[in-house]
C-alpha positions in Angstrom: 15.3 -96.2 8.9 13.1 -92.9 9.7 16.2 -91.0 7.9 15.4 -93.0 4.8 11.8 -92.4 4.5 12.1 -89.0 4.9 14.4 -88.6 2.2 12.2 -91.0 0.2 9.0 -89.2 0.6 10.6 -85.9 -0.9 12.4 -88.0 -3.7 11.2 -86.8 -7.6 9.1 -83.8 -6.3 11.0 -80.4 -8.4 12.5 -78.1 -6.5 10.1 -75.1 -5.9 12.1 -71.8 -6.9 12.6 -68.8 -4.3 11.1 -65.7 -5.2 14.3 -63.9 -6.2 14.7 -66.8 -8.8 11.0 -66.4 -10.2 12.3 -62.9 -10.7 15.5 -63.3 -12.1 14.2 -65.9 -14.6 11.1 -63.2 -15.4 14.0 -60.7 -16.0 15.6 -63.0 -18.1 12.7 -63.6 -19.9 12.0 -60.1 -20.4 15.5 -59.0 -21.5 15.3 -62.0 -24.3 11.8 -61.0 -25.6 13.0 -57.1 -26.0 16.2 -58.3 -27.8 14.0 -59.8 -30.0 11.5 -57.1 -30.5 14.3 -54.4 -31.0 15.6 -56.8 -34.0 12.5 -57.2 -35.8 11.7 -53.2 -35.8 15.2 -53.1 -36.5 14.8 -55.8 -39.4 11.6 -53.9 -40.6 12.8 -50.6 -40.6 15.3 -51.8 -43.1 13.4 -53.7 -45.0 10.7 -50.6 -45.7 14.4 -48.4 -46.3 14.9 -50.7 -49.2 11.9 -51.3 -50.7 11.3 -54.6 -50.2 7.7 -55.4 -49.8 7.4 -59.4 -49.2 5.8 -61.8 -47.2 8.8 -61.5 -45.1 7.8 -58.2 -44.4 4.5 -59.5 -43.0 5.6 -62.2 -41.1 8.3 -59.6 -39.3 6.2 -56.9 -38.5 3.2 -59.6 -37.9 5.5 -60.8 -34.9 5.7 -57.3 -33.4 2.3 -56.0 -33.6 0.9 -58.9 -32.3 2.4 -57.9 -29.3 2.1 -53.8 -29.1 -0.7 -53.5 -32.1 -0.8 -49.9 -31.7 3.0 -49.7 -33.7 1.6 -47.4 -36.2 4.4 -47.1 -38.3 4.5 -50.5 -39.1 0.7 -50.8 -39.6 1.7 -47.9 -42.6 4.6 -50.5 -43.5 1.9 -53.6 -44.2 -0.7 -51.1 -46.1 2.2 -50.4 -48.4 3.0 -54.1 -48.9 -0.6 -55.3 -49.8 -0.6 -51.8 -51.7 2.8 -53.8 -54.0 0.8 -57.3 -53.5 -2.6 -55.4 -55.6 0.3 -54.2 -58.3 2.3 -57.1 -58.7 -0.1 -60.5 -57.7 -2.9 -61.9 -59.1 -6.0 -61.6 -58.2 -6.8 -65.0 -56.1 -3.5 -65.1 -54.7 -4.2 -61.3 -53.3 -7.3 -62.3 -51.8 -6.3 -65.1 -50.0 -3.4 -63.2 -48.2 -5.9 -60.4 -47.2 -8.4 -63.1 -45.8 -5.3 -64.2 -43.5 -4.5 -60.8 -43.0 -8.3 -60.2 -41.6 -7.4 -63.7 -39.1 -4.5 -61.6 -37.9 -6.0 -58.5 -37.5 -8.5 -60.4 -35.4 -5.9 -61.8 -32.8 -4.4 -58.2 -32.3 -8.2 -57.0 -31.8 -8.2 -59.7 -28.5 -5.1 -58.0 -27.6 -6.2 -54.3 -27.8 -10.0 -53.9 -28.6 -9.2 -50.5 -29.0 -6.6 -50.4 -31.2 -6.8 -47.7 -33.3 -4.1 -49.0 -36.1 -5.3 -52.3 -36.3 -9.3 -51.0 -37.0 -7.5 -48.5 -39.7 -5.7 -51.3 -41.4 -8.3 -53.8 -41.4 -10.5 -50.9 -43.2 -8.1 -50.6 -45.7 -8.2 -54.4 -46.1 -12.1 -54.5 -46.6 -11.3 -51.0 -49.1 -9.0 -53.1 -51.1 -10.2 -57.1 -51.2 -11.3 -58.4 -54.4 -14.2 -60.1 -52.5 -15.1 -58.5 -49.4 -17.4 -60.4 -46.7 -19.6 -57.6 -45.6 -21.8 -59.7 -43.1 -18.8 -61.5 -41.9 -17.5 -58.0 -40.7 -21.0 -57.3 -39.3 -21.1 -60.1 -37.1 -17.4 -58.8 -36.2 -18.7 -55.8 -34.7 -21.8 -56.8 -33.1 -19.5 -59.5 -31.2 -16.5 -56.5 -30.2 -19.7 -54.2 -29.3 -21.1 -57.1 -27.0 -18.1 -57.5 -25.2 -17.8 -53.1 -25.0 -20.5 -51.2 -26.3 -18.4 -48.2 -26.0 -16.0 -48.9 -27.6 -15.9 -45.9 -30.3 -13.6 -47.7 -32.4 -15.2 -50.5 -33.6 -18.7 -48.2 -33.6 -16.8 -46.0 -36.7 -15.9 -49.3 -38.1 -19.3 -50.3 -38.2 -20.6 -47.5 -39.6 -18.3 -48.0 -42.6 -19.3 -51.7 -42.8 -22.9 -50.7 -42.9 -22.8 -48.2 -45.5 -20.4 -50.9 -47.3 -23.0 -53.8 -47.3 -26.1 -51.3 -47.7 -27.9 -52.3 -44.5 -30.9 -51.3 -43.7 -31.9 -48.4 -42.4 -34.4 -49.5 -39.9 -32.5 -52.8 -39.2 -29.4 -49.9 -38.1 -31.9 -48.0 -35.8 -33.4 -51.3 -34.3 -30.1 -52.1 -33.7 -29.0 -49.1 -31.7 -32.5 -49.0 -29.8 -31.8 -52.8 -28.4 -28.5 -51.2 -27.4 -30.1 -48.4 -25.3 -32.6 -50.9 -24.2 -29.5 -52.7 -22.7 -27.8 -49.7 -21.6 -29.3 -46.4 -20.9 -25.9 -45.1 -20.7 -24.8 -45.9 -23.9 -23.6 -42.5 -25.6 -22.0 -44.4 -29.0 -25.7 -46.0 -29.6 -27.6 -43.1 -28.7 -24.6 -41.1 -31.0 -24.9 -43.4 -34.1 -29.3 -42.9 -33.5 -28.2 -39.2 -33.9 -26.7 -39.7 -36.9 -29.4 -42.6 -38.3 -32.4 -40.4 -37.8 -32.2 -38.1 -40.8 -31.5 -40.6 -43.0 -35.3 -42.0 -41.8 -36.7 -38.5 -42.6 -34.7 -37.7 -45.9 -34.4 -34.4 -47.5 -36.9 -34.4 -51.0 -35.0 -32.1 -52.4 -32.0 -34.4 -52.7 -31.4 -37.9 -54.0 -30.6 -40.7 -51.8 -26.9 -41.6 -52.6 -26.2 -37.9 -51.9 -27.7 -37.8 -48.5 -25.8 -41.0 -48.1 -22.4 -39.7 -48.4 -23.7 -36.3 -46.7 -25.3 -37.7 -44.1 -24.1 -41.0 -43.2 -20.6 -40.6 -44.0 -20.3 -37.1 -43.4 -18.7 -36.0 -46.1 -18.8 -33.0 -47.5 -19.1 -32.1 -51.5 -15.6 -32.4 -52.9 -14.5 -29.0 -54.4 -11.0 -26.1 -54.9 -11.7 -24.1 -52.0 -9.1 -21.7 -51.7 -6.0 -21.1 -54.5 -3.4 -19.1 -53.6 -0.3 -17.6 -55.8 2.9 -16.1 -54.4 5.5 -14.5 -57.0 7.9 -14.0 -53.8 8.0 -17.6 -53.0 7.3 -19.1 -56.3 4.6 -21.2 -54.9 0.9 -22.5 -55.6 -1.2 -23.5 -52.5 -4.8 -25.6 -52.9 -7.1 -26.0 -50.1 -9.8 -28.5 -50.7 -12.7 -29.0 -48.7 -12.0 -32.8 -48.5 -8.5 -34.6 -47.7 -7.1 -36.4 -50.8 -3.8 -38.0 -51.4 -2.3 -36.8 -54.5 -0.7 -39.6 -56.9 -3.2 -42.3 -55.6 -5.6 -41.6 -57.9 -5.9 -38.2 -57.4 -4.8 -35.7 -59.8 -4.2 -31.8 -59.3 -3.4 -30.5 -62.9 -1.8 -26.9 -62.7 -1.7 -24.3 -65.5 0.1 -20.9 -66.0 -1.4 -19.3 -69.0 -2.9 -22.4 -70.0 -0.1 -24.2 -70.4 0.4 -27.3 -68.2 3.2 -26.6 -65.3 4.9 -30.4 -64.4 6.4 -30.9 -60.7 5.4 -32.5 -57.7 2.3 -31.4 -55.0 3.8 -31.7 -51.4 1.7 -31.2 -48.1 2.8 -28.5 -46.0 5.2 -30.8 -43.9 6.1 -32.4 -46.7 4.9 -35.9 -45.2 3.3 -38.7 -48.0 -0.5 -38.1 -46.4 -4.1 -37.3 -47.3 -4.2 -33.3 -46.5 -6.5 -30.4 -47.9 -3.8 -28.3 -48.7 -1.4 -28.9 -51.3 1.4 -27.0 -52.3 3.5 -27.1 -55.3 7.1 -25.1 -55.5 7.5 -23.8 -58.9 11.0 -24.6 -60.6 10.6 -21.1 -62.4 9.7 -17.7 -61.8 6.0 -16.8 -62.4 6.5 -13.3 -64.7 6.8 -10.1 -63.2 4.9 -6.9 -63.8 2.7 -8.6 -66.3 -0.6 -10.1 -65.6 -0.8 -13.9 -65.1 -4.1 -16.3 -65.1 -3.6 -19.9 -63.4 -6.2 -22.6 -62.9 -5.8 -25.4 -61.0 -7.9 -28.6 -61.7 -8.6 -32.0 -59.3 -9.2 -34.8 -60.8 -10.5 -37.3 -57.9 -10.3 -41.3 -58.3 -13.5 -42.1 -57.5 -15.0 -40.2 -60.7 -12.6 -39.3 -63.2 -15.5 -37.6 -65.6 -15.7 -35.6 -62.7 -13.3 -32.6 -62.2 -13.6 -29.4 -59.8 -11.6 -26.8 -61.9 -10.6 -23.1 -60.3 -8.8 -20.2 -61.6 -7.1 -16.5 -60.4 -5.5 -13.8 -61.9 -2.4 -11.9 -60.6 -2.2 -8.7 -61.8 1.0 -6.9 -63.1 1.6 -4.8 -59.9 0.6 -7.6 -57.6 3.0 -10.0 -55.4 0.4 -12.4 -54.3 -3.2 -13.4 -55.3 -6.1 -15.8 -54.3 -9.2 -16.6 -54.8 -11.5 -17.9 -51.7 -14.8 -19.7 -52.5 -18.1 -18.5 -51.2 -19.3 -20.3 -48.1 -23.3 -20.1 -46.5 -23.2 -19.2 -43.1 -22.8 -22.3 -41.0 -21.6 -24.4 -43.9 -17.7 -24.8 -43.5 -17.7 -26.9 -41.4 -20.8 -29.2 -41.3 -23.5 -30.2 -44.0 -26.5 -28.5 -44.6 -29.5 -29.5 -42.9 -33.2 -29.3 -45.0 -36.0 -28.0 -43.1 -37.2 -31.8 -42.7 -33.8 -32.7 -41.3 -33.6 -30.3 -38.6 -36.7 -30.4 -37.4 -36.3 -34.3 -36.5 -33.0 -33.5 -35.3 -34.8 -30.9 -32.9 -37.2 -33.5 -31.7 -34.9 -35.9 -31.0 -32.8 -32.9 -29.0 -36.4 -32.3 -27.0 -36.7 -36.3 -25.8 -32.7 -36.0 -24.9 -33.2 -32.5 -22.8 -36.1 -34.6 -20.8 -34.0 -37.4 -20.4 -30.9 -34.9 -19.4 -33.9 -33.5 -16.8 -34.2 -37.0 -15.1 -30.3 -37.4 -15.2 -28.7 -34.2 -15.3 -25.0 -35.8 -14.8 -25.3 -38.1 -17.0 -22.3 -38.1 -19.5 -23.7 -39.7 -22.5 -27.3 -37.8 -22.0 -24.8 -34.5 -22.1 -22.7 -35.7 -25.1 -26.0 -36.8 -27.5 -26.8 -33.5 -26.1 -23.6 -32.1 -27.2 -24.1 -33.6 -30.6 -27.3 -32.4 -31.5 -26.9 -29.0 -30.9 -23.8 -29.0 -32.8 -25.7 -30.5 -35.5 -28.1 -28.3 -35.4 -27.3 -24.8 -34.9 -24.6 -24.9 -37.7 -23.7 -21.0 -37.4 -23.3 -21.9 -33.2 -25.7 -19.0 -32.6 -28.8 -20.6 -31.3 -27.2 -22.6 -29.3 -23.8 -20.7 -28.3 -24.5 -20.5 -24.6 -26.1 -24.1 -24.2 -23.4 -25.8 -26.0 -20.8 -24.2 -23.7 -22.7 -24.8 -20.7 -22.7 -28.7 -22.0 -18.9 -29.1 -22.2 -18.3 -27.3 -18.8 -20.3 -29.8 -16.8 -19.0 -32.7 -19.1 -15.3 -31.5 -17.8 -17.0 -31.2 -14.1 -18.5 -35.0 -14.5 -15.8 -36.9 -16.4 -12.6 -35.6 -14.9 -11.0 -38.5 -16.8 -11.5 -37.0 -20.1 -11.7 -33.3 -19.1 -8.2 -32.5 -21.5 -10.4 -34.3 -24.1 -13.4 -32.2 -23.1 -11.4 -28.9 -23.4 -9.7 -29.6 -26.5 -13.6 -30.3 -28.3 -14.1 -26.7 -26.6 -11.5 -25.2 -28.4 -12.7 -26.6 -31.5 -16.0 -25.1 -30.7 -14.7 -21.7 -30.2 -12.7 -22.2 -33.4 -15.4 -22.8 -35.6 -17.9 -20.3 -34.4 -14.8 -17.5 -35.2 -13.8 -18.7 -38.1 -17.6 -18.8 -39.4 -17.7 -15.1 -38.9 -14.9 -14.1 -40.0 -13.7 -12.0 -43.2 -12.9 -15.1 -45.6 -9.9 -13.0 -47.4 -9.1 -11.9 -43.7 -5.3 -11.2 -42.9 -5.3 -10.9 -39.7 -6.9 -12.7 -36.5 -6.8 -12.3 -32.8 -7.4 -15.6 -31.0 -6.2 -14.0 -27.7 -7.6 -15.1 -24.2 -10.0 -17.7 -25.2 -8.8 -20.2 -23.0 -7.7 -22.6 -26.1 -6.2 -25.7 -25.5 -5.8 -26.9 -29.3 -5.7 -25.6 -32.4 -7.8 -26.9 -35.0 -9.2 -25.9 -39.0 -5.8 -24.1 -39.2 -6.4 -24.8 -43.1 -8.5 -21.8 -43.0 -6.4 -19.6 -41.3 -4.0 -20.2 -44.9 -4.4 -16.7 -45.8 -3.3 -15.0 -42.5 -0.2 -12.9 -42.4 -0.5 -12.0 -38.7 -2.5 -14.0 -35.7 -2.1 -13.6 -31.9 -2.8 -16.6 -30.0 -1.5 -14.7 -26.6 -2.8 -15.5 -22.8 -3.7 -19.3 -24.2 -3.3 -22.8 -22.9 -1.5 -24.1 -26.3 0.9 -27.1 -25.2 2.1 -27.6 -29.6 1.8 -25.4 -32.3 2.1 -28.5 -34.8 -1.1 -27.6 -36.9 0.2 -24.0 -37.5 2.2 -26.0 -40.3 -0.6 -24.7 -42.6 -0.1 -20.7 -42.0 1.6 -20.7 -45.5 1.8 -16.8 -45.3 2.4 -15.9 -41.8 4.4 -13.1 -41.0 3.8 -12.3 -37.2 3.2 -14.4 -34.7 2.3 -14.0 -31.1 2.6 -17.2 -28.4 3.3 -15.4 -25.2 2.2 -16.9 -22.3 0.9 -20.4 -23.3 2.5 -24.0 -22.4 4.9 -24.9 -25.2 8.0 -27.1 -24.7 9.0 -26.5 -28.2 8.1 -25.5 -31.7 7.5 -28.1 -33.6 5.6 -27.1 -36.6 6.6 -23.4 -37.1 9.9 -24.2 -39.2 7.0 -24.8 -42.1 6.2 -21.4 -42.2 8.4 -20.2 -44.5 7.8 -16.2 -44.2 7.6 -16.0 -40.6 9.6 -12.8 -39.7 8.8 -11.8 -36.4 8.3 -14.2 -33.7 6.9 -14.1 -29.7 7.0 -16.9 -27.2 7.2 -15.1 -24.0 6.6 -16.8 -21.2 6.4 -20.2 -22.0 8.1 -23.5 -21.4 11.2 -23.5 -23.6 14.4 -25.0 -21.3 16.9 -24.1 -23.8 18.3 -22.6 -26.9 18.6 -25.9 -28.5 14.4 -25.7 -28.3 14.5 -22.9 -30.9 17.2 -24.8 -33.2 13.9 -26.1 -35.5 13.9 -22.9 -37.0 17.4 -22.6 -38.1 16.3 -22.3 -41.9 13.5 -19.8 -41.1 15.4 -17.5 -43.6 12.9 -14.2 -43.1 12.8 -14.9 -39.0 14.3 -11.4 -37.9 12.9 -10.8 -34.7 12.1 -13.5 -31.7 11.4 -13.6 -28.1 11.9 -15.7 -25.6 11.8 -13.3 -21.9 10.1 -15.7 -19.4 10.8 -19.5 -20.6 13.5 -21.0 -18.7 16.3 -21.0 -21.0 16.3 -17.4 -19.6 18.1 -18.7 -16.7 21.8 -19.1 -19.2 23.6 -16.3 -19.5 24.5 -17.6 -22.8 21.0 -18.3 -24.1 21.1 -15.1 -26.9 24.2 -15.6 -28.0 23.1 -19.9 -28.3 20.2 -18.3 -30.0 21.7 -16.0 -32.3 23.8 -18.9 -33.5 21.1 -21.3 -34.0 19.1 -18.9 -36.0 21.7 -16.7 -38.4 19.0 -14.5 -39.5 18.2 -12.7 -36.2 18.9 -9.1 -35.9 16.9 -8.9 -32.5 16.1 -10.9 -30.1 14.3 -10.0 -26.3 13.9 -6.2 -28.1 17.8 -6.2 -28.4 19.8 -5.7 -31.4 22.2 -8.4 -32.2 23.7 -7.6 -36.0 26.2 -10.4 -36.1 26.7 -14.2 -35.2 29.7 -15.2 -32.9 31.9 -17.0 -34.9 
């Protein structure tokens, strides 16, 4: 019957589900996969609580960043397993679970190219392996950078490789010239050419290894920049001009009077980091109305017949000493250029200007641009107006990356203050420059006072560092909250008008700001309670005033 073959002809074909099923069942699907990625963190977070650094840990957090490899804190989970594996395992066994950890690191790479974590780790890999592959990891990059030659990533990764397996020079520059043959508009090669060309034209007056680590890794001469000694506090601070992390390796010996003073170096927030300033909490006293000498001396792991030693004296009537080291003009914050050097840099900055001529909106003709004259003029004199006039019409033809673009203006401003100013300098006025970051706060470690007024600040994170701040001006900026300022342990009077504080619970960071006397808040929407100085008050016992008025006790 027709009835029949019509119900025959449909007969064993599946049933095609509705759209509102396909969603369900991608709902469902969803829900199960976050059940099970909230158990692993879950299972890893407990794991790392208890010490328990196993292949289990590897195969847990493996499962998890596979899918979201930018989970930092579990990268810093695995570096500390392979860190037990190199204690514990022996030396084949060790190496064969960091060659599968490379495999791994390159399936989360075809997940995220970018991935900032997973290009950290796998350098920490290459750091650590018994028997590193260096043109293996060569071939690595040249296939990421063929896929995205900008991405920046795996272009600092392959700087490290190269300098690792001692490539050639002019291989290096051949390679970043078949680049820009590829792609005019290729800022990384044109960057990395930057950066290649000095080594081509080396300084004479300087061996090669040195302008090696100067140059091509751009690093600067370890050495004790800054020690500073606080009878009030009972504290030692030590600024270095490059970060270290003390324990691995690295050693910061302190003396009083020569004798040897045990206890544990701390970072200003107290995190387990690399950091250029250290701080160690004396258990006793350092001895009043009497003069004291102390030295501190570093120890770093690469060279341990190498040590950087520096000493102060605190004189009988003084509270606080320090001793700052001498710094050429231009030379905090980049490496010193020979006459050789900057006059190929120079040329190179001539052929960019005419290719900035033919296209003048060009982003990656500006940055090289950018580069070079940064480079350069390393006291941002010659340059001053030229390098501003760069990053404003980077921020007018890159819109995407303008925060970016304002924040590496900041950092330009920063430098060329901080290059003139007094080094033993305890005050600074940083008011109406149109800052959007905050950066080299390390050298601000001597400061006692600092207005950063009429700013475009949205954290004050980095002013963790400020180990002797007093006062402290923030009015009209963009802060939410405060994050960073319950480090700065003498901080007595306090401004944040007109900002972006909602409540009172905002200022509730700086309940153990013992000194904190004085604060205000007019301006910020917390205003808007009735109740905020009395929530305030509460939160911060140590008040006595806060918007200019007196308040002597807390409510109980």
């Amino acid at each position: 019957m027709p009835g029949d073959k019509l119900l025959s002809k449909w007969h064993g074909r599946l049933k095609v589900k509705t759209t509102a099923e396909q969603q369900e069942a991608k709902r469902k699907e969803r829900e199960k996969k976050l059940k099970l990625y909230n158990a692993g963190t879950k299972a890893a977070f407990k794991k790392r609580e208890n010490g328990e650094y196993d292949e289990e840990g590897l195969k847990i957090t493996g499962e998890i960043l596979a899918v979201n490899p930018d989970f930092y804190t579990l990268w810093n989970f695995r570096k500390e397993i392979f860190v037990n594996f190199l204690q514990t395992r022996g030396t084949d066994e060790v190496q064969k679970i960091m060659e599968n950890e490379l495999y791994f690191l390159e399936s989360c790479l075809k997940v995220n190219p970018k991935s900032y974590g997973t290009w950290h780790h796998r350098t920490f890999i290459m750091e650590n392996m018994p028997k590193p592959d260096w043109d293996r990891e060569l071939q690595l990059c040249n296939t990421f950078l063929d896929y995205d030659e900008r991405n920046f990533h795996c272009w600092d990764y392959r700087r490290f490789v190269v300098m690792m397996a001692e490539v050639s020079l002019d291989d290096e520059l051949g390679f970043t010239t078949q680049k820009i043959t590829t792609n005019f508009s290729n800022y990384s090669s044109w960057h990395y050419r930057s950066k290649l060309l000095p080594m081509l034209h080396p300084d004479p007056t300087q061996p090669a290894w040195v302008q090696e680590d100067v140059i091509l890794k751009g690093k600067k001469k370890q050495q004790i920049s800054c020690i500073h000694a606080s009878r009030k506090t009972k504290r030692i601070t030590v600024l270095l001009t490059r970060p270290i992390m003390v324990g691995r390796g690295n050693s910061l010996i302190l003396s009083i009077h020569g004798k040897s003073v045990a206890g544990q170096w701390k970072t200003p927030t107290g995190s387990s980091s690399f950091s250029v300033l250290w701080i160690k909490d004396l258990t006793e006293s350092i001895p009043e109305e009497k003069e004291v000498s102390v030295s501190v001396t570093l120890i770093p792991d690469i060279d341990k017949d190498t040590q950087f030693s520096q000493g102060l004296q605190i004189d009988a009537d003084q509270e606080e000493a320090w001793v700052m080291a001498d710094f050429k003009s231009g030379s905090r914050f980049s490496n010193e250029l020979s006459a050789a050097t900057s006059s190929t840099l120079e040329t190179e900055l001539e052929s960019i200007k005419e290719l900035h001529g033919v296209e003048p909106d060009n982003k990656w003709v500006l940055l090289t641009m950018f580069s070079l004259m940064m480079a350069i003029d390393r006291t941002h004199s010659m340059y001053k107006l030229e390098i501003r006039e760069c990053i404003d019409q980077l921020i007018k033809v890159d819109l995407k990356r303008e925060a970016y673009y304002r924040d590496t203006k900041s950092k330009f401003i920063l430098q060329s203050i901080l290059e003139t100013q007094d080094k033993n300098a305890r005050e600074m006025s940083l008011k109406d420059e149109g800052l959007t970051a905050l950066y080299h706060t390390e050298w601000m470690l001597l400061l006692t006072s600092i207005d950063l007024s009429n700013n475009a600040l949205s954290t004050v994170k980095s002013l963790s560092n400020l180990r002797c701040l007093k006062c402290l001006c923030l009015d009209n900026n963009h802060l939410k909250d405060l994050d960073g300022l319950q480090h700065c342990h003498q901080l007595c009077e306090l401004s944040v008008k007109i900002n972006d504080l909602n409540s009172a619970e905002d200022l509730y960071i700086l309940e153990n700001n013992k000194c904190l006397v004085k604060i205000n808040v007019y301006g910020n929407p917390l205003c808007r309670y009735k109740d905020h100085t009395t929530k305030i008050k509460k939160n911060i016992p140590s008040l006595l005033s806060i918007d200019d008025n007196k308040c002597t006790s807390a409510p109980s």
